[in-house]
N, C-alpha and C positions, 0 to 999 in steps of 0.2 A: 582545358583547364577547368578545372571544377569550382565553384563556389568555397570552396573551403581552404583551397589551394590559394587562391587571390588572395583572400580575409590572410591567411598564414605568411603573406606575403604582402603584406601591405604594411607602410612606415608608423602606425599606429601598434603593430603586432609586435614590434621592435620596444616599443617603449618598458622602459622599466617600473611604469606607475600604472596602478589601474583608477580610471575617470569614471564620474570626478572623484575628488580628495581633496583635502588640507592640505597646502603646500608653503612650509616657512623658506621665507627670504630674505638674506642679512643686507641690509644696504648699508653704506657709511659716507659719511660725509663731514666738511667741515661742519664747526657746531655755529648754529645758525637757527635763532629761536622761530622762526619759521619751516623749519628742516624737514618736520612729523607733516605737517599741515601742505605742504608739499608734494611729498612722498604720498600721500593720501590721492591728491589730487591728481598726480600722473599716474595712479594702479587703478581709480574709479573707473573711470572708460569701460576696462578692462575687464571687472568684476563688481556689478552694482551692488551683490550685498556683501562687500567688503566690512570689515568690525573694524573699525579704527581704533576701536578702546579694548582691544585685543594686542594694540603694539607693541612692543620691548623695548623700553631706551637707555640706551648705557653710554653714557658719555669716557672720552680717553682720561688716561689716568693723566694728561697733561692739562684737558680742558678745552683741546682745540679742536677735536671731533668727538663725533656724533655717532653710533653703529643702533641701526634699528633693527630688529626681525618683526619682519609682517608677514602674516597668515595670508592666503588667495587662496580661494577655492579656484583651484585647477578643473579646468570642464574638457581642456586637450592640449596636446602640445604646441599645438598653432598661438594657442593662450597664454602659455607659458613663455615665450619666445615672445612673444608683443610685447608681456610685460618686462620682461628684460631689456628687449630693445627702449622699451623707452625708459627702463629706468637711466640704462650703462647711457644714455643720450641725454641724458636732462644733465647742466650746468653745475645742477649743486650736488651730483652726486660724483662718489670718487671707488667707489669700489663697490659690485653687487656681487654675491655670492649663494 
C-alpha cells in the first residue's frame, strides 16, 4: 500500500471540514447568570485562544434558558469531540448542537 493510499484511507480523510477552521457551536442551557462564564471555562482547555467576546446570547422567549453560539478554532476532530464531550457532560448544560 502506498503512502497516498493510507493518507486516503485514514479517518481524517473522511472528515467534512478542512483544519484548522472556525467552528460555531450552539450550547443551551437553563438561564443562569454564570451560564457564559462557564461555557468559557469548560472550551479553554481545549482552545487557548478562544474569543469569549465573540459569544452569541439569546435568551428563551420565556426567560428560563440561555442558547449561546461559540466560535473554537477546530485544529482536528479529536478536538472537536473533546469539546463536546465536555460540553454534553457539564451539569449546566442541556442541549449542544
Amino acid at each position: 500500500m502506498t503512502a497516498k493510499e493510507r493518507n486516503e484511507m485514514s479517518p481524517e480523510s473522511d472528515s467534512l471540514f478542512e483544519f484548522p477552521c472556525d467552528f460555531p457551536i450552539k450550547v443551551m442551557g437553563r438561564a443562569h447568570p454564570d451560564f457564559a462564564e462557564t461555557i468559557v471555562e469548560a472550551v479553554r482547555p481545549f482552545d487557548a485562544s478562544f474569543d469569549a467576546s465573540r459569544i452569541e446570547t439569546r435568551a428563551s422567549s420565556g426567560g428560563n434558558y440561555t442558547g449561546l453560539t461559540i466560535t473554537v478554532r477546530a485544529v482536528s476532530r479529536e478536538q472537536l469531540d473533546d469539546i463536546y464531550r465536555a460540553l454534553t457532560g457539564h451539569p449546566m448544560v442541556s442541549v449542544v448542537l
